[in-house]
C-alpha positions in Angstrom: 1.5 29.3 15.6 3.4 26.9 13.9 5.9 28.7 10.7 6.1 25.9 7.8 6.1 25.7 3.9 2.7 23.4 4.5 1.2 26.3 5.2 2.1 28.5 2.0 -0.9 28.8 -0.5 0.6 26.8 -4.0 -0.7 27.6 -7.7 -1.9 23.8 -8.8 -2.7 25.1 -12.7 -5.5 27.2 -12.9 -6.0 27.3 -9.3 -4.8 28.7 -6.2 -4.8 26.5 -3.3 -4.6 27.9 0.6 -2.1 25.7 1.7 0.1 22.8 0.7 -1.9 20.1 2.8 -4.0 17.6 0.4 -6.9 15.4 1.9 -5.7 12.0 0.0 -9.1 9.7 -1.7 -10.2 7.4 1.5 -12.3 5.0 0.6 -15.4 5.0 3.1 -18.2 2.9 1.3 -21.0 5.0 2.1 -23.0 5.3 -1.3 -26.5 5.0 -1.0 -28.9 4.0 -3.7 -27.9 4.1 -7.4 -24.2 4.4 -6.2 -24.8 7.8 -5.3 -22.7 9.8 -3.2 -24.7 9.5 0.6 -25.5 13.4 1.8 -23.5 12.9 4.7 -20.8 12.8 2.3 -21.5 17.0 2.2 -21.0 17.4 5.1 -17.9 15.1 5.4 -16.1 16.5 2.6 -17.5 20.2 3.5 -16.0 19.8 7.0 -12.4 18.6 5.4 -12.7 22.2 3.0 -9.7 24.4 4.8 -7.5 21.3 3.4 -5.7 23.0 0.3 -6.8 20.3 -2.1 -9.2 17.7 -1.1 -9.3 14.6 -3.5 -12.4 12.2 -3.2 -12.7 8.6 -2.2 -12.1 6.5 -5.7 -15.7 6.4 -8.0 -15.7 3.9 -10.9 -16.4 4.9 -14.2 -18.5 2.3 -14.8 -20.3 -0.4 -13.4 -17.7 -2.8 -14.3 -15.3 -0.7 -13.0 -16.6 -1.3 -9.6 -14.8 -3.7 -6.9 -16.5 -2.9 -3.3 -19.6 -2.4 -2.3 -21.3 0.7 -1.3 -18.4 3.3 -3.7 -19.8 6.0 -5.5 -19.5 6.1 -9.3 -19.5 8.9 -11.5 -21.5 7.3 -14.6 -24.9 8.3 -13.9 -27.1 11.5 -13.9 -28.0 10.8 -10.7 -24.2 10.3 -9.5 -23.5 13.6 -10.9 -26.3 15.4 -9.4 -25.3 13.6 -6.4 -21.8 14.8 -6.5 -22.4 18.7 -7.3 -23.8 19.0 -3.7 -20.1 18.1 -2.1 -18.5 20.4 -4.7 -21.2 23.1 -4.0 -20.5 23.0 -0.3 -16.4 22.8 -0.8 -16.7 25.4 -3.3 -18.7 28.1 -0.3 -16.3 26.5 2.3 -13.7 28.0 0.3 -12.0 24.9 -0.5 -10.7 22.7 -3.9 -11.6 19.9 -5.2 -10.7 17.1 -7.6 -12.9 14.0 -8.0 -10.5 10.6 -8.6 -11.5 8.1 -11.4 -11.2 4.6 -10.6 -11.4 1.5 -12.5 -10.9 -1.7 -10.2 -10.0 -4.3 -13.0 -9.5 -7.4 -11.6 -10.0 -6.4 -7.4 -13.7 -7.4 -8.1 -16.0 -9.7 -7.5 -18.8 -11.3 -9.7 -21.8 -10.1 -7.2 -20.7 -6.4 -8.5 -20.4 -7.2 -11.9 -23.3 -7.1 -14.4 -25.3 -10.4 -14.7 -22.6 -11.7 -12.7 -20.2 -11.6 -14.9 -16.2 -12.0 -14.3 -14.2 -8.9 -13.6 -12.1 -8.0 -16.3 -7.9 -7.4 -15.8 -4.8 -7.5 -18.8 -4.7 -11.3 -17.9 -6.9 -14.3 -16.1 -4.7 -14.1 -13.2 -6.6 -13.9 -9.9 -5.3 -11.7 -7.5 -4.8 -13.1 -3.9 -6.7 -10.4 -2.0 -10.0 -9.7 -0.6 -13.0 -7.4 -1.6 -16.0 -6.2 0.3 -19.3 -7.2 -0.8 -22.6 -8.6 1.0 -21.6 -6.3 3.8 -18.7 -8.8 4.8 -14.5 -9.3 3.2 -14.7 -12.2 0.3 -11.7 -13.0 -2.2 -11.4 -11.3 -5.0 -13.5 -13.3 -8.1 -11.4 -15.5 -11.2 -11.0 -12.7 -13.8 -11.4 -13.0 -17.3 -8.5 -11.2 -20.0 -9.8 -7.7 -21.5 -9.8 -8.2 -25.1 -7.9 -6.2 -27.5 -11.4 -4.5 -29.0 -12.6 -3.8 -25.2 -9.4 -1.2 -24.5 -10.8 1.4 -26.2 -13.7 1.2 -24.5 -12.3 1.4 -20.8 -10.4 4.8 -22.6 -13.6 6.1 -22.9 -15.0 5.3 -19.8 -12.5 7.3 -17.5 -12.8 10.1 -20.7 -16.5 10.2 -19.9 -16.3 10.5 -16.1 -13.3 13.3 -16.1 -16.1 15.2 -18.2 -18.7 14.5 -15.8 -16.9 15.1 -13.1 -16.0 19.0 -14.6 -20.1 18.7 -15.2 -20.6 18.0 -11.5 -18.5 20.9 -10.6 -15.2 19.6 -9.7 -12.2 22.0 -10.0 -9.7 19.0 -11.7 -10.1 15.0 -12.0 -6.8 12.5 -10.4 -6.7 9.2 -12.4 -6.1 6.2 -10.2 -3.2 4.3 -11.9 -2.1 2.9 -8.3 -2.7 0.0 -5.4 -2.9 -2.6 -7.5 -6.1 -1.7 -10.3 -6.8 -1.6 -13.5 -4.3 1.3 -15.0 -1.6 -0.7 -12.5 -2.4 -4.0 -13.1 -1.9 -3.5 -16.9 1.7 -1.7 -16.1 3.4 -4.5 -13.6 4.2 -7.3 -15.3 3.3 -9.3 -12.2 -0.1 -9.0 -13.4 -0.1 -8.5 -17.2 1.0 -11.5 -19.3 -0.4 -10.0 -22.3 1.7 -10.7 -25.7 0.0 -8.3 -27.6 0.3 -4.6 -28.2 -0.3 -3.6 -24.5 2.0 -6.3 -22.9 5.6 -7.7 -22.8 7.7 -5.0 -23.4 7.7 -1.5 -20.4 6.6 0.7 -23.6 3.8 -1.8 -24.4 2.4 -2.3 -20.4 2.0 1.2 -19.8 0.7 2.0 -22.9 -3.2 1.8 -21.5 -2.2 4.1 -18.3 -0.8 6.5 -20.8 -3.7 6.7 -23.2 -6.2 7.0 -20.1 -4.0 9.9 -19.4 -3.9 11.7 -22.8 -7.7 11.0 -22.9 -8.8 12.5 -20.1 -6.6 15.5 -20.3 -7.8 15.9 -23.7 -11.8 16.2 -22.3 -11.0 18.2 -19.3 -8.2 20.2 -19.8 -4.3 19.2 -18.9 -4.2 21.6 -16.1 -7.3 19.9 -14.6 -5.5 16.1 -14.7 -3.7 14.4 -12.1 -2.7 10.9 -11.4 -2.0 8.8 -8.6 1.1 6.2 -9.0 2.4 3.5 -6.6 5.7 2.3 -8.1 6.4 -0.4 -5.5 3.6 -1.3 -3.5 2.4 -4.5 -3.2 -1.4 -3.7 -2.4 -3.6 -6.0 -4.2 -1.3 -8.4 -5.1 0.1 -6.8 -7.7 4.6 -6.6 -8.6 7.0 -5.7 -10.9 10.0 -7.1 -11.6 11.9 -3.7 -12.2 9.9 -0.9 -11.4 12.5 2.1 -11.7 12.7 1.2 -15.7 8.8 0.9 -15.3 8.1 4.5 -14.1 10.6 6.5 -14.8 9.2 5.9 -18.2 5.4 6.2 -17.5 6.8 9.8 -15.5 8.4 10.8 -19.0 4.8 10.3 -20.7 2.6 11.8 -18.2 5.5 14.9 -18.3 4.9 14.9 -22.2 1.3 15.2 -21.6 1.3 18.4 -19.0 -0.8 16.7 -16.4 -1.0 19.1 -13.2 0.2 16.5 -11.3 1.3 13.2 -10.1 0.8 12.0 -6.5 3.0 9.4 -5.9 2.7 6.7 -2.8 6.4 6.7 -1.6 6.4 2.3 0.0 3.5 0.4 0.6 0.6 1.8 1.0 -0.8 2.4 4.5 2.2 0.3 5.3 6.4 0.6 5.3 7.6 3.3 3.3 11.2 1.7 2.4 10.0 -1.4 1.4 11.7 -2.0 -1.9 14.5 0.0 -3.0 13.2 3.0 -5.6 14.7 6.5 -6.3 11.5 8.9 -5.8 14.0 11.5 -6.9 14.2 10.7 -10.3 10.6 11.1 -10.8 10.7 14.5 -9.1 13.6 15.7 -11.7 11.5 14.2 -15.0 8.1 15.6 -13.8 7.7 19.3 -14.3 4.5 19.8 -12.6 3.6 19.6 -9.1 4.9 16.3 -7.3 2.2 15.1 -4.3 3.6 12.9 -2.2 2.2 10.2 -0.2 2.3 7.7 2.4 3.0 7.8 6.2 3.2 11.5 6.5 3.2 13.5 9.7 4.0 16.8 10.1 7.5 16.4 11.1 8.4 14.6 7.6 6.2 17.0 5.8 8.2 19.9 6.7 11.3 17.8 5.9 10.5 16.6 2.6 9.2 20.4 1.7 12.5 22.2 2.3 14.4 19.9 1.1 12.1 20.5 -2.2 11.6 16.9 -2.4 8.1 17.7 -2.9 5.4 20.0 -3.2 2.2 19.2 -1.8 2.0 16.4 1.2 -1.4 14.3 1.0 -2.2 12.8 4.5 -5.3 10.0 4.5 -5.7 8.8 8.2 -5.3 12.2 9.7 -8.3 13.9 7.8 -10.3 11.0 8.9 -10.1 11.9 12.2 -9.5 15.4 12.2 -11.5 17.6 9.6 -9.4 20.4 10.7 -6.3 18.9 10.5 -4.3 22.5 8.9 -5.4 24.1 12.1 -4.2 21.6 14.8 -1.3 21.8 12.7 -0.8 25.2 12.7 -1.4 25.3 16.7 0.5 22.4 17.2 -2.9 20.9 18.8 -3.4 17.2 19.7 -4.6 15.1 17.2 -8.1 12.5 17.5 -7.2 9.0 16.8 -9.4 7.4 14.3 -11.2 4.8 15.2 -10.8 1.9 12.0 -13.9 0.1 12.7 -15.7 3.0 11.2 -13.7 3.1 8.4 -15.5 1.1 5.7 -19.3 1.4 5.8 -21.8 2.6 8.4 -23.0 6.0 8.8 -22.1 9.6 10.7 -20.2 7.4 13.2 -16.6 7.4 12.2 -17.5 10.1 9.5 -19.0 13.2 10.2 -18.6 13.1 14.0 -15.2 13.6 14.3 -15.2 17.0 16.8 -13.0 20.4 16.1 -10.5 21.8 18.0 -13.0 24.6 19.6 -16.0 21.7 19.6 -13.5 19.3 21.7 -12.7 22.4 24.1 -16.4 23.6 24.7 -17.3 23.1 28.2 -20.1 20.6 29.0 -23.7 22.1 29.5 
């Protein structure tokens, strides 16, 4: 048996969690009908449950909000209903759960969009990037600029889905303000040429991100909110000119507001993590409240990164894919299963639910 701080069960506000291992959201694009969470996902998620905090693949908080086919949303009755079967399972798995909010912005295409309409971002700037739709990968659609009177409403979309989410049983909600969407597009002035009251200046371009932030923690409690940032990646398309100035900032209002948490993708995401220069540090000195960190982890750097306090939780993504037991082989030191990334985006139990446990890979043949 393995000794390491991953291992040590971690008060995350209200609740206690087992262990310092998070289940990062994955996107899987598995919905069925309605945009309803598929009932393998019970199982998937209920398998994952000995992770201390699992978060869920991103669900849009509106239809608009939506950028791939097949992703859950968490808008509907039926969504909810949906939902409160994984959270039910987690929940007599002993596990945790938060559900994350996503709002796609410009990473869209019209096929997804209401009476094929453009997706909306802070500025008509396509994004060079790709989407999946119609079952294959198509670039992202010509966007259309959010106008002034239409903020409010995207507020209260993610407002309305961190309440439904609490309805569908979920123990906290994480905001996606990262990879290059909506809350992240408006921030990075790569993206957002605005010259009104949410653009230009750093105080003015995270100003949405902010109020998303304050709204939801308003609904569902501060101690129930998290967020997800990516200060330098380039996923999506999407840049920033001087992100230090950018986030240290937005770190300083989401401190102000108490959130639970941020969870922070350290590089690119799924991709080099000292790809732009950017002091992580800083952010971990101006947050008070728990510091997730993201991006390339294996156990070796987790253990590294937890005594050396740089952080304290350690979300892994591809690992949980493959291995719904992944605290255990840790703890044993086990081999790992490899995923397999042709399974990761659509399909069914293959790639999903059929990844074996230790004691199921060991079982002698009948």
């Amino acid at each position: 048996m393995t000794a390491s701080k991953l291992f040590e069960s971690y008060k995350l506000g209200p609740i206690t969690l087992a262990n310092r291992a998070v289940m990062a959201p994955l996107t899987r694009n598995r919905a069925v009908a309605g945009l309803v969470p598929n009932p393998l996902a019970v199982d998937y998620y209920g398998q994952r449950a000995s992770a201390g905090l699992l978060i869920t693949e991103a669900s849009q908080v509106s239809q608009q909000g939506q950028g791939y086919q097949d992703t859950p949303g968490i808008y509907s009755k039926e969504q909810i209903a949906g939902w409160r079967k994984v959270t039910g399972r987690v929940h007599e798995r002993g596990g945790k759960i938060f559900l994350q909010l996503w709002h796609v912005g410009r990473i869209s295409h019209v096929d997804l969009q209401e009476n094929g309409q453009a997706p909306v971002a802070p500025s008509a700037i396509r994004a060079k990037g790709k989407t999946f739709v119609g079952g294959t990968f198509a670039d992202v659609s010509e966007p259309r600029a959010l106008e002034l009177s239409e903020i409010p409403g995207i507020v209260d979309s993610f407002k309305r889905g961190a309440s439904n989410a609490i309805e569908a049983g979920f123990d906290g909600v994480e905001i996606h303000g990262a990879n290059g969407y909506l809350l992240d597009q408006f921030a990075k002035d790569g993206s957002n040429k605005r010259t009104d009251a949410y653009g230009g200046s750093i105080e003015n371009r995270a100003k949405l991100m902010l109020e998303v932030s304050k709204a939801v923690s308003s609904a569902v409690g501060a101690e129930r909110t998290g967020i997800r940032i990516s200060p330098v990646t380039p996923a999506n398309d999407v840049s920033d000119s001087n992100p230090q100035p950018l986030f240290d900032h937005i770190v300083d209002g989401l401190n102000a507001l108490k959130l639970v948490y941020i969870h922070v993708i350290e590089g690119a995401t799924g991709g080099p993590r000292d790809i732009a220069p950017f002091d992580y540090d800083s952010l971990r000195k101006r947050f008070k409240g728990t510091y997730i960190a993201n991006n390339g982890y294996d156990f070796k750097l987790a253990n590294e990164q937890l005594n050396a306090n740089k952080a304290d939780l350690i979300a892994f993504g591809k690992l949980f894919i493959s291995n719904p037991d992944l605290v255990e082989r840790l703890k044993l030191g086990a081999s790992l299963n490899e995923p397999d990334k042709a399974t990761f985006y659509g399909g069914g139990a293959k790639g999903y639910t059929d990844y074996p446990k230790l004691a199921e890979a060991k079982a002698p043949a009948a």
